[in-house]
PQR file with spaces between the fields and no chain letter, atoms N, CA, C, O and H, PARSE charges and radii, in Angstrom:
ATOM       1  N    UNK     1    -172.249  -49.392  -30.008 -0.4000 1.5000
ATOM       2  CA   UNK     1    -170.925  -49.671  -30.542 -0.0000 2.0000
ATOM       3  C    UNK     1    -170.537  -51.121  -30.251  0.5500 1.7000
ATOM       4  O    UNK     1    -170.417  -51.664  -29.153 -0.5500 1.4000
ATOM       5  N    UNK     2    -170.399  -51.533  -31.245 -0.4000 1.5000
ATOM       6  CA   UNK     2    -169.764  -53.374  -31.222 -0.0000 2.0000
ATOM       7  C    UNK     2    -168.249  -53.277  -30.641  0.5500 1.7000
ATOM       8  O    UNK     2    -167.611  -52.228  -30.731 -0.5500 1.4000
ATOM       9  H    UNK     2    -170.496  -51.092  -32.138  0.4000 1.0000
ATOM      10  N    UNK     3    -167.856  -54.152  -30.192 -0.4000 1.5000
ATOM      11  CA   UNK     3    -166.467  -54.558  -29.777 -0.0000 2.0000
ATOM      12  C    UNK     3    -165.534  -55.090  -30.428  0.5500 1.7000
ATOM      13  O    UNK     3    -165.517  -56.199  -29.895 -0.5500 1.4000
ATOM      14  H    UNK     3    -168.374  -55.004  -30.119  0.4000 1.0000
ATOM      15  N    UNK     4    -164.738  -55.108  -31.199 -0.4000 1.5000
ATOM      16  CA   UNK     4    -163.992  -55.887  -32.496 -0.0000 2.0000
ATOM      17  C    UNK     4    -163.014  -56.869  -31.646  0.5500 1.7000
ATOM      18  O    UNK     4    -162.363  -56.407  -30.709 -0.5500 1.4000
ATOM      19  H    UNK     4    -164.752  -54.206  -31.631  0.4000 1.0000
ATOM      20  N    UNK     5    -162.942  -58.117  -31.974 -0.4000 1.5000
ATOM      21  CA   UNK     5    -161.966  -58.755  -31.966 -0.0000 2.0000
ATOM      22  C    UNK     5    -160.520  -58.852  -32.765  0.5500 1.7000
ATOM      23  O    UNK     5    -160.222  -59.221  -33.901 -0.5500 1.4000
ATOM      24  H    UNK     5    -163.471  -58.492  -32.735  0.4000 1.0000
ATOM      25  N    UNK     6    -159.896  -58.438  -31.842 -0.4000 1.5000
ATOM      26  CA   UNK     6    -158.384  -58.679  -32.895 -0.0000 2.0000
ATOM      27  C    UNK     6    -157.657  -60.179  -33.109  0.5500 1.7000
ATOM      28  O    UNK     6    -156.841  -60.332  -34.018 -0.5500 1.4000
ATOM      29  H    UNK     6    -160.138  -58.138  -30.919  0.4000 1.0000
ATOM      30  N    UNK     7    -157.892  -60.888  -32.517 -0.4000 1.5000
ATOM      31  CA   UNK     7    -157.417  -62.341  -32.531 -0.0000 2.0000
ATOM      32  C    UNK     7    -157.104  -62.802  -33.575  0.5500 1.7000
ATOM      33  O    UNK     7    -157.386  -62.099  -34.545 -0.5500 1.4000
ATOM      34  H    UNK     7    -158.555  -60.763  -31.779  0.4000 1.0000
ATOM      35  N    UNK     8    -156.428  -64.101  -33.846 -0.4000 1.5000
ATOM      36  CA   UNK     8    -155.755  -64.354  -35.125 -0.0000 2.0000
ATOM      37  C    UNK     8    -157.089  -65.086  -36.145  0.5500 1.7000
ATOM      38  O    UNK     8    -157.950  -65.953  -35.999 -0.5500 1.4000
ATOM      39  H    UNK     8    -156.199  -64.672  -33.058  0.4000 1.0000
ATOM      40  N    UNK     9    -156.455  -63.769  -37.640 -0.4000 1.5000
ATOM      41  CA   UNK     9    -156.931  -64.787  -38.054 -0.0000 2.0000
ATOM      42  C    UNK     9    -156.238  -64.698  -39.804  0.5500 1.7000
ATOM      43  O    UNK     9    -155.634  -63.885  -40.504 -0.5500 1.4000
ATOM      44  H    UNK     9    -155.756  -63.064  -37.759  0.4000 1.0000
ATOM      45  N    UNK    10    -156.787  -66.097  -39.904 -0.4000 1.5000
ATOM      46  CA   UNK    10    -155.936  -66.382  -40.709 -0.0000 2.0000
ATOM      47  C    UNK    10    -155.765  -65.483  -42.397  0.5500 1.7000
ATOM      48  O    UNK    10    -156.744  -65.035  -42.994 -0.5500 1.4000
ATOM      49  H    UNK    10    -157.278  -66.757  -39.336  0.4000 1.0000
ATOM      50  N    UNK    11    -154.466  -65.394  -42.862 -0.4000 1.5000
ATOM      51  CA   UNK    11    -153.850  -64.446  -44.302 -0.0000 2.0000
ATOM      52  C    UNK    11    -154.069  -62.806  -43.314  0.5500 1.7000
ATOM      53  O    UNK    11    -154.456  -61.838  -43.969 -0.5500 1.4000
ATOM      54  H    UNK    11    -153.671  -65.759  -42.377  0.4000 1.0000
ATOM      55  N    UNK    12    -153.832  -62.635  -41.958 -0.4000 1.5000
ATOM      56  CA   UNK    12    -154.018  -61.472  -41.484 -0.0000 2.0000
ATOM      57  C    UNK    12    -152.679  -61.052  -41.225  0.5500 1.7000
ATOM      58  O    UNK    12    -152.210  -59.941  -41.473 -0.5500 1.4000
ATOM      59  H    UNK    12    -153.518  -63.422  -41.427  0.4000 1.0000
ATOM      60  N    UNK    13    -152.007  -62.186  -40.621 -0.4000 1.5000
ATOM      61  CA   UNK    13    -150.497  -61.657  -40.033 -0.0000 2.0000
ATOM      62  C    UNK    13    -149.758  -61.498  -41.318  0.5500 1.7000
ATOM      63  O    UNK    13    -149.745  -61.949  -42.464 -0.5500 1.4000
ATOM      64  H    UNK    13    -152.388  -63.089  -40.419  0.4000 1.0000
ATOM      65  N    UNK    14    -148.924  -60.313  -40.280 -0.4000 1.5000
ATOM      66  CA   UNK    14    -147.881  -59.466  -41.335 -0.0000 2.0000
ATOM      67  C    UNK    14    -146.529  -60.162  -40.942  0.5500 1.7000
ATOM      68  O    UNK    14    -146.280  -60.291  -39.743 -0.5500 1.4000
ATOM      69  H    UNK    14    -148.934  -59.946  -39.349  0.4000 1.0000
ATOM      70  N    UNK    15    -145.358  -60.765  -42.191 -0.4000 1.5000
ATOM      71  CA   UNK    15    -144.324  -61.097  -41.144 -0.0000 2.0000
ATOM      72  C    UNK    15    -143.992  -62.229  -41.112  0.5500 1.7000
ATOM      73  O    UNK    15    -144.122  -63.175  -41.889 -0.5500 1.4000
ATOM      74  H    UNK    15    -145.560  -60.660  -43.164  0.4000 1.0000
ATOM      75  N    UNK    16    -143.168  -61.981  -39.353 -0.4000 1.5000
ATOM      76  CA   UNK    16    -143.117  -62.935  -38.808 -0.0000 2.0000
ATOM      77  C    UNK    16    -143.795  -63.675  -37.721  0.5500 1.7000
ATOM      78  O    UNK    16    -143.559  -64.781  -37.234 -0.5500 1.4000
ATOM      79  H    UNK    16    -143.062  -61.212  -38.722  0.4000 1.0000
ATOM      80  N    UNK    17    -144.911  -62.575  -37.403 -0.4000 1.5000
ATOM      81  CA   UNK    17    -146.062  -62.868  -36.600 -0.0000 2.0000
ATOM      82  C    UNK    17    -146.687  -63.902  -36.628  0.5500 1.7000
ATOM      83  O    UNK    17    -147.340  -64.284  -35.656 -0.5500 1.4000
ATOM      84  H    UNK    17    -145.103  -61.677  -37.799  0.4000 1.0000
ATOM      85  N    UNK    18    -146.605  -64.612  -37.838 -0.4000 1.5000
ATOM      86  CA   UNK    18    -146.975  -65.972  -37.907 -0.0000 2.0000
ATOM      87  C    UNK    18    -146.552  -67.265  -37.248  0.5500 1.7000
ATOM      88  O    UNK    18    -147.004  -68.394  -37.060 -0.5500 1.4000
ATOM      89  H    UNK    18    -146.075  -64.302  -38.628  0.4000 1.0000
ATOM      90  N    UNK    19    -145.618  -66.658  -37.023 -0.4000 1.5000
ATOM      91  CA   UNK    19    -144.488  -67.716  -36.179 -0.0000 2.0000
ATOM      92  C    UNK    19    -144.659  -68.301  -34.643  0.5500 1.7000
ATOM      93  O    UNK    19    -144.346  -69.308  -34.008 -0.5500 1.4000
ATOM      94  H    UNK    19    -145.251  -65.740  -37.175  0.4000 1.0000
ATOM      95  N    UNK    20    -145.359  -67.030  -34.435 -0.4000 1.5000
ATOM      96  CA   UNK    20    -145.371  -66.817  -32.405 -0.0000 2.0000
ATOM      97  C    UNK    20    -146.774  -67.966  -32.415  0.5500 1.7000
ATOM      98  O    UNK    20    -147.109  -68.504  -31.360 -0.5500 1.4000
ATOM      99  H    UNK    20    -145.613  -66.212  -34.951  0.4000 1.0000
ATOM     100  N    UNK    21    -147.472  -68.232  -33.644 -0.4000 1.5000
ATOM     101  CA   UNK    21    -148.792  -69.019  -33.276 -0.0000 2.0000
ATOM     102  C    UNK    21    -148.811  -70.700  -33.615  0.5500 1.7000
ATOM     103  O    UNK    21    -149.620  -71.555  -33.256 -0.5500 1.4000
ATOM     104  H    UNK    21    -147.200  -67.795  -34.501  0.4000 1.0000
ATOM     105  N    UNK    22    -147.684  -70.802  -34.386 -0.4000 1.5000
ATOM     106  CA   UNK    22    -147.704  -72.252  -34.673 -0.0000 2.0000
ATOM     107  C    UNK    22    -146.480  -72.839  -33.970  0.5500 1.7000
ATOM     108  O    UNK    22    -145.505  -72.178  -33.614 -0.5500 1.4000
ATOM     109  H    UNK    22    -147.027  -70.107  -34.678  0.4000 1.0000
ATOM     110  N    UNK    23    -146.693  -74.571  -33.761 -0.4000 1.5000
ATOM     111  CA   UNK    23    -145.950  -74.869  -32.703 -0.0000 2.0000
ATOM     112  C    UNK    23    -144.698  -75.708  -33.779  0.5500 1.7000
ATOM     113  O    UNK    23    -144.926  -76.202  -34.883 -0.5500 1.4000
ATOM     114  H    UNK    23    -147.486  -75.108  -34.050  0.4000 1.0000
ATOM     115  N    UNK    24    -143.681  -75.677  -33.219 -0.4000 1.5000
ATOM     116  CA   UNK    24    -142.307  -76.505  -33.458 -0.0000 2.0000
ATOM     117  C    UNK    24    -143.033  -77.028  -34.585  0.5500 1.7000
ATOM     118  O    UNK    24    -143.586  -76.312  -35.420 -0.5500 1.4000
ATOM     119  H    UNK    24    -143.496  -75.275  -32.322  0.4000 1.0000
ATOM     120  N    UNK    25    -143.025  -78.124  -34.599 -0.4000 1.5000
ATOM     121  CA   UNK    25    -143.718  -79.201  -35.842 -0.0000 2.0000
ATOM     122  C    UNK    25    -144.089  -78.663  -37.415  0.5500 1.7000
ATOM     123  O    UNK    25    -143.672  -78.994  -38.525 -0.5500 1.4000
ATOM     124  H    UNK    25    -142.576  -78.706  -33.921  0.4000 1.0000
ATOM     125  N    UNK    26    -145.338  -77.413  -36.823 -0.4000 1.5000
ATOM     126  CA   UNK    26    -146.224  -76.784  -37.828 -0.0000 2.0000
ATOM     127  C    UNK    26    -144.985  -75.663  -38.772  0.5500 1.7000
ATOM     128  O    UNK    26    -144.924  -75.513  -39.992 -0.5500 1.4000
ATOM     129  H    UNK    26    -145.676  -77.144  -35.921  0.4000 1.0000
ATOM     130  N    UNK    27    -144.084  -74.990  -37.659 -0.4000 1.5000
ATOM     131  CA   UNK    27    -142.929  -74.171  -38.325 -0.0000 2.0000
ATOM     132  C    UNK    27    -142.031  -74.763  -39.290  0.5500 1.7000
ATOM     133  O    UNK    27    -141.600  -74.244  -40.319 -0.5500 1.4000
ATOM     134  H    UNK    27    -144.133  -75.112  -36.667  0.4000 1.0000
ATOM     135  N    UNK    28    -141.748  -76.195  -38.716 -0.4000 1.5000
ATOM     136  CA   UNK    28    -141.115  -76.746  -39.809 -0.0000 2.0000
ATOM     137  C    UNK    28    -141.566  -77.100  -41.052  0.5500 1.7000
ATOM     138  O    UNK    28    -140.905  -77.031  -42.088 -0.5500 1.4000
ATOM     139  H    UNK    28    -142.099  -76.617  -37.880  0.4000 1.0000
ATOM     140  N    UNK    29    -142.702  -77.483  -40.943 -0.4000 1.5000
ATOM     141  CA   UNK    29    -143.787  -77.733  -42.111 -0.0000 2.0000
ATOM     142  C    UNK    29    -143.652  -76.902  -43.111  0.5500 1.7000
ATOM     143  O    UNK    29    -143.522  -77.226  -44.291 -0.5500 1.4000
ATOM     144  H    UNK    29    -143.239  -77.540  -40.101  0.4000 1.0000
ATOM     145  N    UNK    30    -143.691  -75.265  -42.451 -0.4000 1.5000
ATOM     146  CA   UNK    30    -143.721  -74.485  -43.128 -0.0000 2.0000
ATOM     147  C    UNK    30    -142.559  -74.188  -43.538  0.5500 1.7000
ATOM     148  O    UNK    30    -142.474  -73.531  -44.575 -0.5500 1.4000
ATOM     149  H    UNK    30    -143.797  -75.002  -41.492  0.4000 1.0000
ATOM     150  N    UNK    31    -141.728  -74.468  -43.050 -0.4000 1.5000
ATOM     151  CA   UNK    31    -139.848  -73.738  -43.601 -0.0000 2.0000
ATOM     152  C    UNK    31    -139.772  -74.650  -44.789  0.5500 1.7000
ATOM     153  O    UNK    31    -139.294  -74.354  -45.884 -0.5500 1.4000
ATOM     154  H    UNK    31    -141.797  -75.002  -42.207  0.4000 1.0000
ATOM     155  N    UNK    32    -140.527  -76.279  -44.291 -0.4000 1.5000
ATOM     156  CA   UNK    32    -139.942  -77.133  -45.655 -0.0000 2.0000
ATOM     157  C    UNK    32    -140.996  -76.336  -46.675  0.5500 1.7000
ATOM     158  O    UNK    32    -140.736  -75.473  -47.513 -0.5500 1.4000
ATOM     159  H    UNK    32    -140.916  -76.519  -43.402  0.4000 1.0000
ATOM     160  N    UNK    33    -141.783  -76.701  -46.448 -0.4000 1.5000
ATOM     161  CA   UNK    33    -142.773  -76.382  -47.753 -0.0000 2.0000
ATOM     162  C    UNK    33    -142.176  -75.074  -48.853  0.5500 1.7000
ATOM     163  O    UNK    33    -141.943  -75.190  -50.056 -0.5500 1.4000
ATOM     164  H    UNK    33    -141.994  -77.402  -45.767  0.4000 1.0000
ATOM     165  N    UNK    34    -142.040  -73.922  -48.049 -0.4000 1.5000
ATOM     166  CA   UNK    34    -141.648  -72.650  -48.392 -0.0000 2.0000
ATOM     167  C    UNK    34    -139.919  -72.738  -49.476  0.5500 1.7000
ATOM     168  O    UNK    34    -139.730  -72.323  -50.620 -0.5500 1.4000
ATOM     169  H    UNK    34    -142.230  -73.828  -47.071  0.4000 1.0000
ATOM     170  N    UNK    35    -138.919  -73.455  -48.497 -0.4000 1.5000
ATOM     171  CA   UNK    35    -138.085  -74.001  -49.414 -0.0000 2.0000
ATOM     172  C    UNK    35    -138.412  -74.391  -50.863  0.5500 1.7000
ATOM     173  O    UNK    35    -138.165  -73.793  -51.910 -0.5500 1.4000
ATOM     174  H    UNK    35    -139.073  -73.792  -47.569  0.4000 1.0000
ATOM     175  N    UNK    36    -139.250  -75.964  -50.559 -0.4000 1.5000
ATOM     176  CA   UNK    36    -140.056  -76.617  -52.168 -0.0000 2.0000
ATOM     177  C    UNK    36    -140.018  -75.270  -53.040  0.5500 1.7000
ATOM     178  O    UNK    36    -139.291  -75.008  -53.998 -0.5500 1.4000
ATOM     179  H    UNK    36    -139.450  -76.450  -49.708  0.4000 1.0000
ATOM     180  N    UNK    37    -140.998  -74.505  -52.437 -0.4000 1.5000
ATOM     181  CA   UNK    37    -142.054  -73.466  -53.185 -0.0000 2.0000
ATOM     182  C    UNK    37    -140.588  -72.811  -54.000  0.5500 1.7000
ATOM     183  O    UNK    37    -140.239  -72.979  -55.168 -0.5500 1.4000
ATOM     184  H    UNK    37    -141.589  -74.718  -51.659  0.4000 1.0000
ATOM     185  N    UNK    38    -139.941  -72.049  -52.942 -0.4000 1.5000
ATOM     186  CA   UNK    38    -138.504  -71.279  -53.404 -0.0000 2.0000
ATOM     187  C    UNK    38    -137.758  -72.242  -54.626  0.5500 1.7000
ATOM     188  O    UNK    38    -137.791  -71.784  -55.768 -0.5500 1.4000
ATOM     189  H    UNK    38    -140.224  -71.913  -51.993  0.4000 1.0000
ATOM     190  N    UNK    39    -137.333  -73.082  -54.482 -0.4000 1.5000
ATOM     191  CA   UNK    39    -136.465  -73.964  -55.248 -0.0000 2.0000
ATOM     192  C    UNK    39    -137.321  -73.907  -56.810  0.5500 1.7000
ATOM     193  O    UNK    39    -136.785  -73.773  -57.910 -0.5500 1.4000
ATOM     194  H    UNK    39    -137.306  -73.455  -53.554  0.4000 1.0000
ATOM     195  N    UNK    40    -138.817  -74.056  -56.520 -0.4000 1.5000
ATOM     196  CA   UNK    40    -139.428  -74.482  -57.917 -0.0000 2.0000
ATOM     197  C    UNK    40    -139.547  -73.021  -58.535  0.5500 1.7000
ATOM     198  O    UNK    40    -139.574  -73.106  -59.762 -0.5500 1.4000
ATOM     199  H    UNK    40    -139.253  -74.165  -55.626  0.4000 1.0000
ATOM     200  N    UNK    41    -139.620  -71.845  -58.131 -0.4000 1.5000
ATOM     201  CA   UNK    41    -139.487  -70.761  -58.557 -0.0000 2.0000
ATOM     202  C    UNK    41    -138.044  -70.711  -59.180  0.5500 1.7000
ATOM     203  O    UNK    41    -138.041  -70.814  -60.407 -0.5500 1.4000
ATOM     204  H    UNK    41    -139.598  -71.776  -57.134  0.4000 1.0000
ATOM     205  N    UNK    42    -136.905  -70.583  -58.618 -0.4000 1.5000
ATOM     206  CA   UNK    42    -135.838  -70.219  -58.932 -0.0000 2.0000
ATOM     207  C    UNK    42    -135.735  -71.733  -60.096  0.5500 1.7000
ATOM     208  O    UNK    42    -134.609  -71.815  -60.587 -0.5500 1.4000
ATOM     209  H    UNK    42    -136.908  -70.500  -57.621  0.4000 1.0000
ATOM     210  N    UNK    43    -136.381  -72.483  -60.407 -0.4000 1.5000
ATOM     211  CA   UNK    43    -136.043  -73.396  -61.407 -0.0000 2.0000
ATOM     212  C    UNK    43    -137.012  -73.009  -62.831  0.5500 1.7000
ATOM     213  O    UNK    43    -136.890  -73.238  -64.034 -0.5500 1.4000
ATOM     214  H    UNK    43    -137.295  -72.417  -60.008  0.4000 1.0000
ATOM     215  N    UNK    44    -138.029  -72.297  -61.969 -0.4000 1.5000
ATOM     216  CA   UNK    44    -138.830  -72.253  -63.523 -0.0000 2.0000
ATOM     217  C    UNK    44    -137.732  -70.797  -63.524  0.5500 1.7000
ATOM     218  O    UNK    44    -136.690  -70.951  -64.161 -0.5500 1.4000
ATOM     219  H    UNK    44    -138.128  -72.111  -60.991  0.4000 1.0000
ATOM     220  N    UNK    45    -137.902  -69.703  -62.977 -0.4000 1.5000
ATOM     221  CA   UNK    45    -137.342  -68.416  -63.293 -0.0000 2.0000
ATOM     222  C    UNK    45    -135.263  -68.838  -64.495  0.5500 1.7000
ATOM     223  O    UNK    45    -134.589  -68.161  -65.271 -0.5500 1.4000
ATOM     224  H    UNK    45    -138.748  -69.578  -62.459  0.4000 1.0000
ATOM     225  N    UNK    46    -135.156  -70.022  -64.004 -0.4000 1.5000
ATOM     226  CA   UNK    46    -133.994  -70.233  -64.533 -0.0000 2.0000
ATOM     227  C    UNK    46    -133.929  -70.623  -66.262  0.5500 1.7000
ATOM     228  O    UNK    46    -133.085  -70.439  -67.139 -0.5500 1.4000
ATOM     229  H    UNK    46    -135.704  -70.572  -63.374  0.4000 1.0000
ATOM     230  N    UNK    47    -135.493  -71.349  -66.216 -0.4000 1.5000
ATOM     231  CA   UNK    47    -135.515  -71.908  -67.417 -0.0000 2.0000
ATOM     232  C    UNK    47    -135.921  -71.105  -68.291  0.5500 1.7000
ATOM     233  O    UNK    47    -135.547  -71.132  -69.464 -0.5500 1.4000
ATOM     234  H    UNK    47    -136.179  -71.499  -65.504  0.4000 1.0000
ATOM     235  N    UNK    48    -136.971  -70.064  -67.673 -0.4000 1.5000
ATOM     236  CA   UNK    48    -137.613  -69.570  -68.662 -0.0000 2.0000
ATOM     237  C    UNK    48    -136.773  -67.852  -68.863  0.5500 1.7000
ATOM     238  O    UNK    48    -137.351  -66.862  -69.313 -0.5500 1.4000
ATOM     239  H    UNK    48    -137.274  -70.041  -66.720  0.4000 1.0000
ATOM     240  N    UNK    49    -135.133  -67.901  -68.334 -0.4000 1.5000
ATOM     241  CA   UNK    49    -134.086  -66.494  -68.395 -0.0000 2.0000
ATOM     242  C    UNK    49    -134.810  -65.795  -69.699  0.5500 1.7000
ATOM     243  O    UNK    49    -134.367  -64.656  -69.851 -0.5500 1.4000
ATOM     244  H    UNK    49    -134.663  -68.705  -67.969  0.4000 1.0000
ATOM     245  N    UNK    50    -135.603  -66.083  -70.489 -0.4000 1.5000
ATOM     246  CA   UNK    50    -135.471  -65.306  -71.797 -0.0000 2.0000
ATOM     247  C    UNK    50    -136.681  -64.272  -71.224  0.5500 1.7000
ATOM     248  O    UNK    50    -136.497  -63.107  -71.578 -0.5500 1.4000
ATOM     249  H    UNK    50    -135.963  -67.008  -70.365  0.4000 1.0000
ATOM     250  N    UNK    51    -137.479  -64.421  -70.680 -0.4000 1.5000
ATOM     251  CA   UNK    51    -138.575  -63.969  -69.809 -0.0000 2.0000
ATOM     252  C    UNK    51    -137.956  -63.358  -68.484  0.5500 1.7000
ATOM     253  O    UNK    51    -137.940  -62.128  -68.519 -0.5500 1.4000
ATOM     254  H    UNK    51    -137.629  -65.367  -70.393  0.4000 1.0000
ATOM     255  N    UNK    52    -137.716  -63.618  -67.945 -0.4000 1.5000
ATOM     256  CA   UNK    52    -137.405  -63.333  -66.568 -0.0000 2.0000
ATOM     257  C    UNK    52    -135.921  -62.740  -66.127  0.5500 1.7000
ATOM     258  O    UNK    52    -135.787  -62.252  -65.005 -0.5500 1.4000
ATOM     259  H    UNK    52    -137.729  -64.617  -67.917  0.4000 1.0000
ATOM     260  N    UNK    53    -134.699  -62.809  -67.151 -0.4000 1.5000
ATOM     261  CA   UNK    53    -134.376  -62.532  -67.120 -0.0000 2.0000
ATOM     262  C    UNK    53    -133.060  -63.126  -66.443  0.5500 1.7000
ATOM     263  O    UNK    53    -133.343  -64.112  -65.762 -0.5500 1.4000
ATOM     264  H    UNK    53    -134.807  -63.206  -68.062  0.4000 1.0000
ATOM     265  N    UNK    54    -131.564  -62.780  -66.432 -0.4000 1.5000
ATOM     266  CA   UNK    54    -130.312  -63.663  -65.695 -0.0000 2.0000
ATOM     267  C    UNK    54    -130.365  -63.262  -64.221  0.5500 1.7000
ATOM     268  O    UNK    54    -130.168  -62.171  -63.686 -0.5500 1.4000
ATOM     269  H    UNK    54    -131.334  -61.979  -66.985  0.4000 1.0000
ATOM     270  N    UNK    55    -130.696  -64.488  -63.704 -0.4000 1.5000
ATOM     271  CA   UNK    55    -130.368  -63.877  -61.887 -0.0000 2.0000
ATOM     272  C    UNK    55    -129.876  -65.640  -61.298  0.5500 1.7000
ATOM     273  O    UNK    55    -130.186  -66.805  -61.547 -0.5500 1.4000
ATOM     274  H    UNK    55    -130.856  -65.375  -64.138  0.4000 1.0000
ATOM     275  N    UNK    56    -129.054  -64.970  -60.506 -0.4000 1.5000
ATOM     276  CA   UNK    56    -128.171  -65.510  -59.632 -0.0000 2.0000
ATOM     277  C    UNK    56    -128.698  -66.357  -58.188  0.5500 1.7000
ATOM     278  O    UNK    56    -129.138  -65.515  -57.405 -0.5500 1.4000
ATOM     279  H    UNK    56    -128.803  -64.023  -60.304  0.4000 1.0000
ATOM     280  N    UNK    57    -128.765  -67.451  -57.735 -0.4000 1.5000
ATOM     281  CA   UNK    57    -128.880  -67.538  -56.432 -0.0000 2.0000
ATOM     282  C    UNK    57    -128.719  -66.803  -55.321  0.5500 1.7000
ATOM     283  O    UNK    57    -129.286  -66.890  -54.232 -0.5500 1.4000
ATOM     284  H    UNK    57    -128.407  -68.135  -58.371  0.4000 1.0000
ATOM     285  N    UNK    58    -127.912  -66.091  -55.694 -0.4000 1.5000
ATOM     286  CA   UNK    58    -127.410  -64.018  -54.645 -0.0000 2.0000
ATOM     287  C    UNK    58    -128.072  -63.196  -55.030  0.5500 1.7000
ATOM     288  O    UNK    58    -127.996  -62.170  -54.355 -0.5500 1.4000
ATOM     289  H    UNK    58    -127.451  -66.020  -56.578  0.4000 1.0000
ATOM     290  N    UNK    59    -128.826  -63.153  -55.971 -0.4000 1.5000
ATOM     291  CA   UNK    59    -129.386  -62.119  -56.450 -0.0000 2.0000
ATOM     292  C    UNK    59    -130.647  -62.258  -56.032  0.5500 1.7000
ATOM     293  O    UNK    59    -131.254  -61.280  -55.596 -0.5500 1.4000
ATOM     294  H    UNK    59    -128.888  -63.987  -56.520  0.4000 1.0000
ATOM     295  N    UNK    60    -131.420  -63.919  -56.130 -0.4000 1.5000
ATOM     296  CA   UNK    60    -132.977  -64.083  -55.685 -0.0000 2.0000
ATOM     297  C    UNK    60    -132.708  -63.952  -54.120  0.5500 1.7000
ATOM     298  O    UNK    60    -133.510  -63.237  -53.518 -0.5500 1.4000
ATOM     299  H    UNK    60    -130.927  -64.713  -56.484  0.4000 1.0000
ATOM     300  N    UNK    61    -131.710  -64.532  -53.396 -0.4000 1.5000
ATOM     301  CA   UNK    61    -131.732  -64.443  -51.654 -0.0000 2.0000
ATOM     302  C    UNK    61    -131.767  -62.959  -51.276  0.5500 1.7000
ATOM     303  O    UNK    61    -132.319  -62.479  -50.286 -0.5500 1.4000
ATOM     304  H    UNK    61    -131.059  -65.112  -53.885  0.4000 1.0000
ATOM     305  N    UNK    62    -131.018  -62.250  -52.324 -0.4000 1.5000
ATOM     306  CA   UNK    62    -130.936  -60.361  -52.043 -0.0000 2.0000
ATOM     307  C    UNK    62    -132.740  -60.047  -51.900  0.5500 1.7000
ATOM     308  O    UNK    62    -133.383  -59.561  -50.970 -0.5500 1.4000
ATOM     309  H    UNK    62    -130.569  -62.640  -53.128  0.4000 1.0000
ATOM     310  N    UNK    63    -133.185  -60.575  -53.293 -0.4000 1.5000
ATOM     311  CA   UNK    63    -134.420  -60.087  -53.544 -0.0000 2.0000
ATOM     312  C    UNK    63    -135.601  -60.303  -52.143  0.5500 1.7000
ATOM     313  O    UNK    63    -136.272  -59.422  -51.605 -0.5500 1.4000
ATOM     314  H    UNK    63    -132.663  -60.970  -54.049  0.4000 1.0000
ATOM     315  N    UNK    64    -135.558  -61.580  -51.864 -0.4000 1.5000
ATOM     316  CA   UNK    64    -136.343  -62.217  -50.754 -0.0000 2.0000
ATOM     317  C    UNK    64    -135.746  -61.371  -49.560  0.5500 1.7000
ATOM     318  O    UNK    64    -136.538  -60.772  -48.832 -0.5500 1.4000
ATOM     319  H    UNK    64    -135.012  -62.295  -52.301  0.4000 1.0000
ATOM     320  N    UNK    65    -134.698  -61.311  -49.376 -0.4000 1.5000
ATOM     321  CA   UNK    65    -134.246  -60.346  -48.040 -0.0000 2.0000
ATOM     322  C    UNK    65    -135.142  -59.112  -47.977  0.5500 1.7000
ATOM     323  O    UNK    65    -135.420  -58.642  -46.874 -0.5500 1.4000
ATOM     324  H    UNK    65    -134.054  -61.798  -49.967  0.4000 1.0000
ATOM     325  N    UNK    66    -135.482  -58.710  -48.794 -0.4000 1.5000
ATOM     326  CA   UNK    66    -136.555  -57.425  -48.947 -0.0000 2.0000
ATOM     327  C    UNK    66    -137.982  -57.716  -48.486  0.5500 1.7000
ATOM     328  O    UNK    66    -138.539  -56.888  -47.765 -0.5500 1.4000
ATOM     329  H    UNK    66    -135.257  -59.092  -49.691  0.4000 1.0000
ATOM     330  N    UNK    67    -138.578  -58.773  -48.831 -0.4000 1.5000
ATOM     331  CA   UNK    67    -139.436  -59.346  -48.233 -0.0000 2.0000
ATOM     332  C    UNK    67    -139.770  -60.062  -47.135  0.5500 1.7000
ATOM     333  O    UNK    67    -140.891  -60.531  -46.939 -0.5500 1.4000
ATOM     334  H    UNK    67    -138.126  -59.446  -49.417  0.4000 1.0000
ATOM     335  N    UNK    68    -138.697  -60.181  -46.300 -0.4000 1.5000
ATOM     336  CA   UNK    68    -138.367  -60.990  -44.868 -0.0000 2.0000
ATOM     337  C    UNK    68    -139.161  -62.662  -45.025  0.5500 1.7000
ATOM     338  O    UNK    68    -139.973  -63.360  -44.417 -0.5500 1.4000
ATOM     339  H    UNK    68    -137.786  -59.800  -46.459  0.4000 1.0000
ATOM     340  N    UNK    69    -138.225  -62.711  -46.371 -0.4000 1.5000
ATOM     341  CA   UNK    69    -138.950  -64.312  -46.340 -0.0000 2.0000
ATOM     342  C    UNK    69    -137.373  -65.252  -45.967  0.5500 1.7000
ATOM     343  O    UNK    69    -137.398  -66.477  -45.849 -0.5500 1.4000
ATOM     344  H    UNK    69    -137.565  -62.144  -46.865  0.4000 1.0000
């Protein structure tokens, strides 16, 4: 019987588990980046309403609250 390692690895963590492994610096990296990412979604999702449909800045933060992003 082999021994499995559980240690991190990476697209494994669920969450916010991601958080406890990167330092100050790297978190922010990621909050900005993730913002960018958010903003350019809610801009294409805005343009392309005929597709996607009418939603609100309250309505996408509702949506993401479901996802603990």
């Amino acid at each position: 019987d082999e021994m499995f390692s559980f240690k991190y690895s990476p697209g494994k963590l669920r969450g916010n588990q991601y958080k406890s492994t990167m330092t100050k610096e790297e978190l922010e990296e990621e909050q900005r980046v993730q913002r960018e990412q958010l903003a350019a979604i809610f801009r294409l999702m805005k343009e392309k309403s005929d597709t996607f449909g009418e939603m609100s800045e309250g309505d996408m933060k509702e949506q993401l609250r479901l996802y603990d992003i």
